[in-house]
N, C-alpha and C positions, 0 to 999 in steps of 0.2 A: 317549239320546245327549246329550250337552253340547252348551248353543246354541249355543257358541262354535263348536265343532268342526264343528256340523253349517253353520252360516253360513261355516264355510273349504273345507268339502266343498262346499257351492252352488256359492262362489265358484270354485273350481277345475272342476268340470266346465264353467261357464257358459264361462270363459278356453279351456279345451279344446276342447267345440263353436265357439265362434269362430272358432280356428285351423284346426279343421277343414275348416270351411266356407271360411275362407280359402284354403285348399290347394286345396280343389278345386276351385274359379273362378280361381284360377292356373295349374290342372293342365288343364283342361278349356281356357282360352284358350291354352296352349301346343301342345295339340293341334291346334286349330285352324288356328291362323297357324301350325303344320307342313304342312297340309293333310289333316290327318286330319276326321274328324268324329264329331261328339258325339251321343249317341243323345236326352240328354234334351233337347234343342231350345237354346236361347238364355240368354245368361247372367243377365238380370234371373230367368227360371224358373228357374234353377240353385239361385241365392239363394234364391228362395221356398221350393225344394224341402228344402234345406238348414235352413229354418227350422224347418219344418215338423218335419224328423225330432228338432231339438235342441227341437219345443215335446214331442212326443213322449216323448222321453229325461227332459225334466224331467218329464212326468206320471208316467211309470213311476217316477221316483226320487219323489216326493209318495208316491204309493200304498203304495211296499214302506216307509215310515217310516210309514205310518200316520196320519192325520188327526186323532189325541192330541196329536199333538207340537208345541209353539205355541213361536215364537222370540220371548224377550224381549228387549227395547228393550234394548242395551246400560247398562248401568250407570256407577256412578262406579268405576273401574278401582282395585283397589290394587294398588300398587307393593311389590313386596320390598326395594327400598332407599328410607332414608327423603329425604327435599328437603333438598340441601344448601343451606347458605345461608353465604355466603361473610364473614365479618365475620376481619380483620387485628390486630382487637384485644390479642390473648395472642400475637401471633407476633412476631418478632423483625424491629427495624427495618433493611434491607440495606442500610443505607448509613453506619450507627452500625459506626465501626473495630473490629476484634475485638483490635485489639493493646494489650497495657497503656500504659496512661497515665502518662506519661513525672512524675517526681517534681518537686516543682518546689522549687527551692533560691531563697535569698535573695540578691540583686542582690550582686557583691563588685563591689568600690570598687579598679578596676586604674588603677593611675598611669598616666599618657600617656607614650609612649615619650619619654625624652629623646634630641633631636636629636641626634646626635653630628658634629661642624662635623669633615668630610673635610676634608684635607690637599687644598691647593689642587695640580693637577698642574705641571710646571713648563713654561714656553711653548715652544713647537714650536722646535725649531730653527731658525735663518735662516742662507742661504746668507751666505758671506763677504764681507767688503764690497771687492771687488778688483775689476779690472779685465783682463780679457784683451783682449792687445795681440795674439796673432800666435801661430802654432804651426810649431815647427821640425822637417822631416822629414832628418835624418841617419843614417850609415850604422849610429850605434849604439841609434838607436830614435826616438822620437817626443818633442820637447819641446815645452815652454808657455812663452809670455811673458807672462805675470803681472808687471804693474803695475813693470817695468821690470828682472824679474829672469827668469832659465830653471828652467823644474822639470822634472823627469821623474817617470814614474809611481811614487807610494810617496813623494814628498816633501808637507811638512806647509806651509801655508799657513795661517796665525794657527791657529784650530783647528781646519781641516778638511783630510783628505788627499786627495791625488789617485788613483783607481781608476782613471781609463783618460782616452788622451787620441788622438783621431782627428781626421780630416776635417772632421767633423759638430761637432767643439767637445772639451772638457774636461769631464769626469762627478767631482766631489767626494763624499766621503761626509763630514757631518757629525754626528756623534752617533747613527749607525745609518741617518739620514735622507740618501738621495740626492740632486745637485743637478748638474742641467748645465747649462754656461756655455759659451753660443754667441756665435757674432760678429753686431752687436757686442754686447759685454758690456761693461756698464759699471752698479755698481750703486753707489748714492748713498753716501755715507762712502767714497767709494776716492780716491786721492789722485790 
């Protein structure tokens, strides 16, 4: 028989009668603490008694192997696969980009934009330089007293016209830009 084989054959009977003996001082104190009782007396003798049969079990297994059979000292074990040894050398570095490398051309010589001087915009509109004096409510609508004359809505005052004229004052449009002229009104250049 192979030493090997026969040292895993020991080892597993030896593992087996332990468990055995374990069961039955588990099995034996169960009974017990149910109130039964145990014929071979007490559990330290349990265990003896137990040993006794697993010294038994190993003589009988010595005897049928025969007293020829001598287990050698384990040796130096060979392995089926050989020791890896881990060296980075020939393998590829993961952090080196896999994408081509972009060409590289010679610096060109680009002019700096020339400024081009925007058209300056023209200044915001300003309201007219007039003065509102008073606002007339008649039966044929609503007038303005502007700076000593009557306007009604849609009439042109230097260059801004009139859009609407109420309670709250006079609303001018000049050059798209709105403008309203409350009381008092009076703006500087008005005569």
């Amino acid at each position: 028989m192979d030493p090997r084989m026969k040292s895993q054959l020991e080892r597993a009977i030896i593992v087996f009668g332990i468990g055995f003996l374990l069961f039955q001082v588990w099995h034996n104190m169960a009974r017990r603490s149910a109130g039964g009782s145990t014929s071979s007396g007490s559990a330290p003798a349990q265990v003896m008694a137990g040993l006794r049969k697993m010294n038994d079990i190993d003589s009988r297994y010595a005897n049928a192997l025969g007293s020829t059979v001598e287990v050698d000292q384990p040796g130096p074990t060979t392995s089926l696969t050989p020791p890896v040894e881990y060296t980075a050398s020939n393998l590829r570095d993961p952090m080196a980009s896999l994408l081509p490398k972009p060409e590289e051309h010679p610096p060109v010589d680009v002019p700096a934009p020339v400024a081009q001087q925007q058209p300056t915009p023209p200044p915001p509109p300003k309201p007219p330089a007039v003065a509102l004096e008073g606002i007339l409510w008649t039966s044929a609508g609503s007038k303005a007293l502007i700076d000593g004359q009557v306007y009604s809505v849609g009439d042109h005052i230097k260059d801004a016209t009139i859009v609407s004229i109420d309670r709250g004052g006079v609303v001018v449009d000049v050059q798209g830009t709105r403008f309203a002229m409350t009381f008092p009104f009076h703006r500087e250049g008005a005569q």
